[in-house]
C-alpha positions in Angstrom: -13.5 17.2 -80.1 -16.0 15.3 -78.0 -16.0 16.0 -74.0 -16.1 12.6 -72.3 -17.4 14.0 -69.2 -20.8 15.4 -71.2 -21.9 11.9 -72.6 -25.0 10.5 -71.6 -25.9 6.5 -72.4 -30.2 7.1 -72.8 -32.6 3.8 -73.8 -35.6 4.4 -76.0 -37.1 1.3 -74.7 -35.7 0.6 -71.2 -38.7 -1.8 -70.2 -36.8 -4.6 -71.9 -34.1 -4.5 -69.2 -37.4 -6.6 -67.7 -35.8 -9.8 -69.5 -32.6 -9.4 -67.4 -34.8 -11.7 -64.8 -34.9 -14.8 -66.7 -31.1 -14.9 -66.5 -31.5 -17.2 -63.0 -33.7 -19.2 -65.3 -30.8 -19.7 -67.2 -28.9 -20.7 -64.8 -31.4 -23.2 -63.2 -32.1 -25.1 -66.7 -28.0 -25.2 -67.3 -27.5 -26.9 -64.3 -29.1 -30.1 -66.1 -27.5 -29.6 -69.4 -23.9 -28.4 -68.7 -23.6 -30.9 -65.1 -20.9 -33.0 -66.8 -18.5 -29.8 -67.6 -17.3 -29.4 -63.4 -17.6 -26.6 -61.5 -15.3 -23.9 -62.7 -16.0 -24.7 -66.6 -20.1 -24.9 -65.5 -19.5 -21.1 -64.0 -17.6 -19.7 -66.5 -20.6 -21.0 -69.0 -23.1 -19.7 -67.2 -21.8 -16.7 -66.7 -20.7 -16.1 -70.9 -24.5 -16.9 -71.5 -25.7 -14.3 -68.9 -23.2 -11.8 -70.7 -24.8 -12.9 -74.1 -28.5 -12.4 -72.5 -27.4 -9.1 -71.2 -25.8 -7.8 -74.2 -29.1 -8.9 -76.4 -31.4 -7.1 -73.8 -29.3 -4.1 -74.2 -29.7 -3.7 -77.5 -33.0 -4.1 -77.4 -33.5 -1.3 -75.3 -32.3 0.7 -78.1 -29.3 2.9 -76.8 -28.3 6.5 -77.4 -25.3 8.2 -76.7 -26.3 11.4 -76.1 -23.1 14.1 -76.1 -24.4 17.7 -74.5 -22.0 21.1 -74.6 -22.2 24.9 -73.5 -21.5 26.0 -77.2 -24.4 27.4 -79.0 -24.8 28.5 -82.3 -27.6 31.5 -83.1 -28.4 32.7 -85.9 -30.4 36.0 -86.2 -32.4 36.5 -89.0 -33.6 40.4 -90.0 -36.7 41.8 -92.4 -35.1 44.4 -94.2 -37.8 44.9 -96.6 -39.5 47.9 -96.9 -42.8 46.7 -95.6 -41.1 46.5 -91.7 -41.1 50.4 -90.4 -37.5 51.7 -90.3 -37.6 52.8 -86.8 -38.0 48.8 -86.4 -35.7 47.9 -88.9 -33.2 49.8 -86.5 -34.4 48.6 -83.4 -34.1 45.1 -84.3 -30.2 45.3 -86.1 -29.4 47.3 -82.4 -30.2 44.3 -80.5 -28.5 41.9 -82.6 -25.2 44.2 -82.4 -25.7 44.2 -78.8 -26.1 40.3 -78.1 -23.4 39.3 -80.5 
C-alpha cells in the first residue's frame, strides 16, 4: 500500500519550466487572432491554451514520482567457507543474530 503523505513529484529537467514565460506572449498575439470571439469566450481561450502550454512544459521537465518509506529490507550475507577463521565465522553469525 502506498503512503500518500511520502510521495514526492521530482523533475529531471526543471530548466524547461523557463518556457512557462512565453505564455503572456500567448496571450498578446491571441488578442489579434481570437478579437471577434468577446470577452468571456476570448478568456476562457486563453486560458485552455495556457493550460495546454503548461501541461507540455511539464512534461518536458520529465517528472518523477518519487514514494519514500521507513521499511528496509537487509539482507546479510556470511562466508562460511573454511578459508574465513572460525573464531570469525562466529563473530560474524553473532552480530547478525543480534541485529535481526
Amino acid at each position: 500500500m502506498l503512503n500518500w503523505q511520502a510521495m514526492e513529484i521530482t523533475f529531471l529537467q526543471p530548466w524547461y519550466f523557463l518556457l512557462l514565460l512565453i505564455i503572456p506572449y500567448f496571450w498578446w498575439v491571441g488578442r489579434g487572432s481570437l478579437a471577434g470571439l468577446g470577452r468571456a469566450r476570448f478568456l476562457m481561450a486563453a486560458f485552455f491554451r495556457s493550460v495546454l502550454v503548461a501541461l507540455l512544459v511539464c512534461a518536458l521537465a520529465k517528472p518523477q514520482f518519487q514514494f519514500s518509506d521507513n521499511a528496509v529490507t537487509v539482507i546479510y550475507l556470511l562466508d562460511q567457507s573454511a578459508s574465513i577463521p572460525q573464531e570469525k565465522r562466529e563473530a560474524m553469525f553473532k552480530f547478525v543474530t543480534r541485529n535481526v
